[in-house]
C-alpha positions in Angstrom: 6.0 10.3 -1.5 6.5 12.4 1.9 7.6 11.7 5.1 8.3 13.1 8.2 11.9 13.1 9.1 11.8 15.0 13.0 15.6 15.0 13.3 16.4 16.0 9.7 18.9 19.3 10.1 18.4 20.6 6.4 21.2 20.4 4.9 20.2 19.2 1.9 23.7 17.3 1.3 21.3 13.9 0.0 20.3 16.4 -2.5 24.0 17.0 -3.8 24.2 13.5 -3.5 21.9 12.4 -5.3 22.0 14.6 -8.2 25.5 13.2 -8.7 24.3 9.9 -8.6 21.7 11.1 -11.9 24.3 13.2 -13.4 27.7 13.4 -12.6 27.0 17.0 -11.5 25.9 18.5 -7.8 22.7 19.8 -9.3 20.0 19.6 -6.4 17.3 20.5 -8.9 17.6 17.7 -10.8 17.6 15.2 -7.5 15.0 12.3 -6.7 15.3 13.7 -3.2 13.6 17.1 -1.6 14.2 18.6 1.2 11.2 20.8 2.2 10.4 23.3 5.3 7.7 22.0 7.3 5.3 24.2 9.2 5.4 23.6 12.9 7.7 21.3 15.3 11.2 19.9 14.5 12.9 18.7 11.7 11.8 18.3 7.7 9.4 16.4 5.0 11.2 14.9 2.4 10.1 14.0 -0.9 11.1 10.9 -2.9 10.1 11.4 -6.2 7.8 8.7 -7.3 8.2 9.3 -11.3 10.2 11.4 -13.6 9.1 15.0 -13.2 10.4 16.4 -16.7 13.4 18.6 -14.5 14.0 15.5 -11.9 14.5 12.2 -11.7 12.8 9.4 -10.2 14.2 8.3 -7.2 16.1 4.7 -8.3 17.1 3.6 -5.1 20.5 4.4 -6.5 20.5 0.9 -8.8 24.2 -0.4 -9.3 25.7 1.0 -5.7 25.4 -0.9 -2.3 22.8 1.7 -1.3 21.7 5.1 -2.0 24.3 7.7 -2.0 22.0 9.9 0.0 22.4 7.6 3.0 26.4 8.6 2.9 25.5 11.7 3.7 22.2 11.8 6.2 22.9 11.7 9.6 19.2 10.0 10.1 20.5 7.2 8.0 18.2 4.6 9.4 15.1 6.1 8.9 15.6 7.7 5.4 17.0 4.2 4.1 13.4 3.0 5.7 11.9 5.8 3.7 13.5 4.4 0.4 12.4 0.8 0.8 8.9 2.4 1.2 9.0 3.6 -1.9 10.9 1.0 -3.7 8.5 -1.4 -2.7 5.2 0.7 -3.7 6.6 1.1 -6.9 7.5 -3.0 -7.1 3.9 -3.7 -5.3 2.4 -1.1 -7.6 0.0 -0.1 -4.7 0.2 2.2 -1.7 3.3 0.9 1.1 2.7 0.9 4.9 3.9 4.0 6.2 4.7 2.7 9.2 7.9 1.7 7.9 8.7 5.2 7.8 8.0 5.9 11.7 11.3 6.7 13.5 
């Protein structure tokens, strides 16, 4: 799935993150989480992986923590952990969630 984020600097640090999280390395290639450049205004998209890619992992919602590692590290907490629950709940609801949820 991909959403806007409009205040998202790039950093990419919920990438680190969350490659950790899959394999006890910083790995950004192997995270559930991409940052990608966007044509036009401010900020980012990011991608949450939906499924397993072969190289990347689905994003889990980081199972087992309190929440995601990635939210540690975003300054636009708020709206990426919004941007999670989307996607946790597709996946439960097996059907397409309301983006709205993802709206800053």
């Amino acid at each position: 799935m991909i959403f806007e984020m409009e205040k998202c600097g790039g950093c990419r640090t919920c990438e680190i993150a969350c490659s950790f999280h899959h394999t006890d390395e910083f790995n950004p290639s192997v995270s559930s989480i991409k940052i990608l450049d966007k044509e036009g205004g401010a900020g980012y998209h990011v991608l949450l992986l939906e499924k397993d890619d072969g190289k990347s992992f689905a994003c889990d919602g980081c199972q087992g923590l309190k929440e995601p590692l990635c939210m540690d590290y975003c300054k636009e907490k708020e709206q990426l952990e919004e941007m999670i629950k989307a996607l946790l709940a597709k996946r439960k609801a097996g059907r397409e969630p309301d983006m709205t949820a993802s709206a800053p």
